[in-house]
C-alpha positions, 0 to 999 in steps of 0.5 A: 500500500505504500509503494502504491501511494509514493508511486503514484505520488512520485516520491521516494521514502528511505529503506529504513522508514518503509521498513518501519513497523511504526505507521506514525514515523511512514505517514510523518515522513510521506506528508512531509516529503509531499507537502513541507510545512515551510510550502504548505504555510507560504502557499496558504498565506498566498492563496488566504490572506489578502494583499496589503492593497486590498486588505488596507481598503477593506479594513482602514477606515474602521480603525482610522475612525477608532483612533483618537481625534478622528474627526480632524484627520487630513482627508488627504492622510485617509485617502492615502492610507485607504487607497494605498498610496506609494508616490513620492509626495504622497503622505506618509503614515507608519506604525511603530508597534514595539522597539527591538534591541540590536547588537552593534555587530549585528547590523549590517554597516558592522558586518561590512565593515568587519569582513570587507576592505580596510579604508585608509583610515581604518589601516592607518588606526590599526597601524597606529594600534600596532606601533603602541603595542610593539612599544610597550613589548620593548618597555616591558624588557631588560637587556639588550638580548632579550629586547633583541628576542622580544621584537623579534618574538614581537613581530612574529606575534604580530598579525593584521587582525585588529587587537581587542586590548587587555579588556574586551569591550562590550557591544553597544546595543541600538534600537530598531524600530519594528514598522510597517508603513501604510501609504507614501515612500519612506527613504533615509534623510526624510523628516516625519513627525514621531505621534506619541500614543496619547496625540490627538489631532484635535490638539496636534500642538499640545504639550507635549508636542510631537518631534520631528526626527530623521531617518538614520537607515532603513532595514529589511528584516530577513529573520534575524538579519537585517539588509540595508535598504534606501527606501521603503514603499507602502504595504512593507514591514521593516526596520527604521533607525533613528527613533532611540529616545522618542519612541518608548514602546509604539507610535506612529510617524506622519510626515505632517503634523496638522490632520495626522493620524494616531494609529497607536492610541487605537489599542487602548482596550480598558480604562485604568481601574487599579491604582498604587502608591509609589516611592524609591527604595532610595530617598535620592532616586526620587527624580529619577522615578518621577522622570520614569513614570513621564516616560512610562505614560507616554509610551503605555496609553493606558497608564497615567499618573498623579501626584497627589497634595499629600505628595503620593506618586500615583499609577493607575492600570488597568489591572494586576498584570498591567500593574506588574509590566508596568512596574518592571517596565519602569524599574528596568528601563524608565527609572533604572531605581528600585522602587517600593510599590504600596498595596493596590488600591481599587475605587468604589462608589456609594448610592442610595436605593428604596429598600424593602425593610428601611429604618423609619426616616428621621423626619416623619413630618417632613418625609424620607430624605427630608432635612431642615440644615441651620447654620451655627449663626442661626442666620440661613436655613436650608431645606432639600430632599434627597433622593434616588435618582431613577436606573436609566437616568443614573446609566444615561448621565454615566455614558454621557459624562463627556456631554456634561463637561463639554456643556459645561465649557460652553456655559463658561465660555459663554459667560466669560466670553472667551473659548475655554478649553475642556482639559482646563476645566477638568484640573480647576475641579481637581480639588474636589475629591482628588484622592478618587480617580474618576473611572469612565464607563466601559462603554465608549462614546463616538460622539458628544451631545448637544445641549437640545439632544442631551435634554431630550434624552434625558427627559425620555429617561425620566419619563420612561419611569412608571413610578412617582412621574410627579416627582420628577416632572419638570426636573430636567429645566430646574437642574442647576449643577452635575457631581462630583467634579461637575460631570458626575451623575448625581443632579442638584435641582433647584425647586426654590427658583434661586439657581440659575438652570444649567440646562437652558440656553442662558441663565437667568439672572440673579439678584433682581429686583433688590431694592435700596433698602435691602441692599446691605441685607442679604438675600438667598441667591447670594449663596448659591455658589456656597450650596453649589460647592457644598453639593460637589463636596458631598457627592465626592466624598460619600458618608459610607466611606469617603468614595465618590457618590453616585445615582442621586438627586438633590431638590433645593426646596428652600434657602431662608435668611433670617435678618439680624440686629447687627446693622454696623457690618456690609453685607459683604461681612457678613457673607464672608462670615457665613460662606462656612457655616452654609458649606458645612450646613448644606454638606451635612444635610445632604449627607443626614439625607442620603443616610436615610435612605437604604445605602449601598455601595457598588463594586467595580467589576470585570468581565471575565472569559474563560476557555475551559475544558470539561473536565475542569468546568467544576474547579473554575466555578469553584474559584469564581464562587470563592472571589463573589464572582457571577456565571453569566454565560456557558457555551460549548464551542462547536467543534471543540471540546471547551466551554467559553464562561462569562462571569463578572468578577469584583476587581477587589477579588480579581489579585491572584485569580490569574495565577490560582485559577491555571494553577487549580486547572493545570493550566487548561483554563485562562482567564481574560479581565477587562472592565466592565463598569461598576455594580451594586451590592445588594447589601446594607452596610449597616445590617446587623441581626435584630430578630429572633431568627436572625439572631439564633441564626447568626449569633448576636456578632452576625454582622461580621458576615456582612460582606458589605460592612467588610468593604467599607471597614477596609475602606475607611482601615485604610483611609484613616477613617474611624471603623466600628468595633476596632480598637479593641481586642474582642467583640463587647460581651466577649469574655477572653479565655486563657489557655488554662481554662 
């Protein structure tokens, strides 16, 4: 049968292999002298893949409408890159997706210089070198003889191979970068602009401003050699010098600045959720570690860092494994320091919902939320109400936020008469809560809003809410002011007619109508500003555990000034007195109002895929159970026998979960993290056993399973915050026991 098959086919088999009784060890060698790898692999890659024409044209323009800025692209830029275009003046666009390491002697202007002829300088440095060395031979002797016998020792010795000295000196390493170029010609000596992965065309001149380099050389790559080239046409990957030193991990070049395109801002698949506390080792390197985390967030899009009034040095990752390149990264390349990272830190957020079995309020009279807040003075007195905000609204304010902020620039700019740039907003509103890092939804925005759009939807979200329509009715044009930091979906909402409204196209005026009589009293809309920041403050630091809060709503019902017999001082005096009393008063009564509610708290949470075999199906659902973690999903991927899982898992559980899981399942199962958003925990912090059940249940110390509870005390253990039930040794009513008894 198998000369049948190597006839037919025209191929010859060794003796040894027909002869064999392993059928394995004939078929390998049949097929491989039919169909060699190397072939087969060339001859699918021809025949499957598309060339770089045709698979430019079919799958640019989604990532060139994924990239940063997209809106403010060179037409030109994206009909060159589209249409594959190569011309000499045509723009040109390359992608630098990492930087490699070459050994001086590997590269090719090395190799020609080592194995062809010897210029005339290079023969007169080696003659030099030669002299030096026959000198020192001679110096090196005594006697007249044995000077004799050492040149001539000497020159026998003497070769034209050039001397290494005494100590071998090292081999310089260069970095090549690893490119592939989309459209024009690239040769070397031409000028193009390195993009950072943060560069957005829409802001092409900000700091930091890209650089312009030049081409050094061209190479081919060929393995792991590399050919000199004089010019790269489009559709070519291949090695470009000269980047060292502006191109950390990736970017592109763009032989023009205005309408360029950032093609390596387009991976940024998850926003950065974990955060840690970073010092050097040495109290000296300070600077070098500050230098090395710039560098580290210019070449990793997803990282960033800030440095805090305490003086913390802060990284935020999008997770653990991030974490852990990103600290390597930084210890070996950026900084070159040893570095002390702190424990990861994770953030939270704290909501109120309408609970089924609530405390009674604290008010009856006035309602749940309902609180009566009067200055130490006893000048001003403020009511408000709060409440939950209803789900679709609190998700249509979360995906929109970006709206929010650009209304707001606009509502500035207006005012002030003068363009105002959105990023300058956002750092003026840093001081509120700048130990929370606002993390975005997991869902991205392709466009922002307009004001009649963003009033629009947003009155659809509350409409759609079947329950207390009453009370949300006419909400939308009585909104004054989003939290935390202006953009956050807690809504501030002005039912004593004092504010101006922030979703109307001009605001109304204040201060109208005061008579000359009036004019040294004060007046409530003198303090709206106060109550403003008030409300900012208390949205971004929650009363559970100073996390920022989100999902509520605050209505403004009424701000009374009660007149003084103090008629020496302006009233400028007395405002200046009174803009404490009236933050610190409205801050506590928002947050005596959200206590009333039912408060939650809400964990950041990933979503986490699995591949697993069947077999190992029950350790991978025991792991996720033991971290909290929630099966969405499982399907059986035809054809194979794995199972595809979709769970959510706390990111505050997910440390470790990498390495457990492949070390529970041998390595046949592996978990992919990204985040997904954040999601309540269906637990009060404060539930403790009251009733009779409960109690013989639990035990009368039943709180300690309160996962909830356990989030906050860590929280506010960590933050320096008061916990209940620390300070002491045992629970009260505990008797301690000795080993004796």
């Amino acid at each position: 049968m198998t000369e049948k098959i190597t006839k037919s086919l025209g191929i010859n088999l060794p003796p040894h292999i027909t002869r064999s009784r392993d059928p394995r060890a004939i078929l390998t060698t049949l097929f491989s002298s039919w169909l060699p790898l190397s072939t087969a692999v060339l001859v699918s890659v021809i025949e499957s893949l598309p060339s770089p024409p045709v698979a430019q044209g079919s799958r640019l323009p989604t990532l060139i409408d994924a990239s940063p800025g997209f809106d403010h692209i060179d037409p030109a830029v994206r009909d060159a890159m589209v249409n594959f275009k190569s011309s000499k003046g045509d723009p040109v666009v390359a992608y630098v997706s990492k930087m490699v390491s070459i050994p001086e002697s590997e590269l090719p202007e090395s190799k020609r210089r080592a194995g062809g002829m010897l210029s005339a300088e290079e023969a007169r440095e080696m003659a030099r070198r030669k002299r030096i060395e026959f000198a020192r031979a001679l110096a090196a002797q005594e006697g007249v003889s044995d000077s004799v016998d050492t040149v001539t020792n000497s020159f026998a010795s003497t070769s034209l191979e050039e001397s290494n000295g005494d100590e071998k000196q090292p081999d310089p390493e260069h970095l090549i970068g690893f490119a592939r170029l989309f459209s024009g010609t690239l040769s070397v000596g031409d000028e193009v602009y390195v993009l950072p992965p943060k560069f957005s065309p829409a802001h092409p001149h900000k700091s930091p401003e890209p650089k312009k380099v030049t081409v050094t050389a061209l190479y081919l790559l060929m393995g792991r050699g590399l050919e000199s080239l004089t010019s790269v046409p489009a559709g070519v990957v291949f090695g470009i010098g000269g980047l060292e030193g502006h191109i950390l991990k990736s970017g592109t070049l763009c032989s023009q600045l205005e309408g360029s395109v950032n093609l390596a801002g387009i991976t940024m698949g998850s926003q950065p959720i974990v955060r840690v506390a970073l010092e050097p080792e040495n109290p000296a390197d300070l600077d070098k570690m500050i230098h090395g985390l710039k560098l580290l967030v210019q070449s990793d899009p997803c990282a960033e860092y800030e440095q805090f009034e305490s003086g913390e040095h802060v990284l935020l990752t999008a997770g653990e494994l991030h974490l852990e390149r990103c600290l390597l990264d930084l210890k070996e390349r950026f900084a070159r320091c040893e570095i002390q990272a702190g424990e990861p830190i994770v953030p939270y957020r704290e909501t109120i919902v309408k609970g089924e079995e609530m405390r009674p309020p604290a008010n009856k009279e006035l309602g749940r939320g309902t609180v009566i807040g009067v200055t130490t003075s006893k000048q001003v007195t403020v009511k408000l109400c709060v409440r939950p905000l209803p789900k679709k609204v609190t998700e249509f304010l979360v995906k929109n936020s970006s709206a929010v902020k650009r209304l707001y620039a606009d509502l500035k700019a207006e005012e002030q008469g003068k363009n105002v740039d959105v990023d300058a907003e956002a750092k003026s509103d840093e001081a509120l809560g700048q130990d929370d890092v606002e993390v975005g939804s997991a869902s991205v925005e392709t466009s922002v809003l307009t004001l009649e759009e963003f009033k629009k939807q947003l009155q659809q979200a509350f409409e759609s809410v079947r329950s207390e329509r009453d009370i949300w009715a006419g909400a939308v044009e009585k909104i004054t002011a989003f939290a935390p930091r202006r953009t956050g979906p807690n809504l501030l909402i002005d039912q004593a007619g004092i504010c101006g409204h922030f979703l109307r196209s001009t605001s109304d005026e204040e201060g109208k109508g005061t008579s000359d009589e009036d004019a040294n009293a004060l007046q409530p809309h003198d303090f709206v500003d106060k109550i403003s920041y008030a409300f900012q403050l208390a949205c971004a630091q929650g009363p559970l555990c100073n996390e920022p809060v989100q999902g509520i709503a605050v209505f403004l019902e009424e701000v009374t000034v009660n007149a003084t017999s103090d008629d020496e001082s302006s009233a400028r005096d007395k405002l200046g007195r009174l803009t404490g009393e009236v933050i610190k008063t409205v801050r506590e009564s928002i947050r005596a109002g959200f206590l009333d509610w039912s408060p939650r708290l809400l964990l950041a949470m990933y979503s986490c895929e699995i591949q697993a075999s069947t077999e190992v199906l029950g350790r991978v659902y025991e792991v996720l159970t033991r971290r909290r973690g929630r099966i969405l999903s499982e399907a059986l991927n035809e054809g194979t026998p794995f199972y595809t899982i979709l769970s959510l898992l706390p990111v505050a559980q997910s440390f470790g979960f990498s390495d457990e899981i492949r070390k529970r399942t041998a390595g046949l199962a592996s978990p992919q993290l990204r985040f997904e958003g954040f999601e309540i925990l269906e637990e009060d912090p404060f539930w403790e056993p009251r009733t009779e059940e409960e109690l013989e249940d639990l035990g009368e110390f039943g709180d300690r399973e309160n996962v909830a509870k356990r989030y906050v005390d860590q929280v506010r253990a960590r933050k320096g915050l008061l916990v209940t039930g620390r300070g002491k040794g045992m629970g009260e009513g505990e008797k301690g026991r000795t080993l004796k008894r």
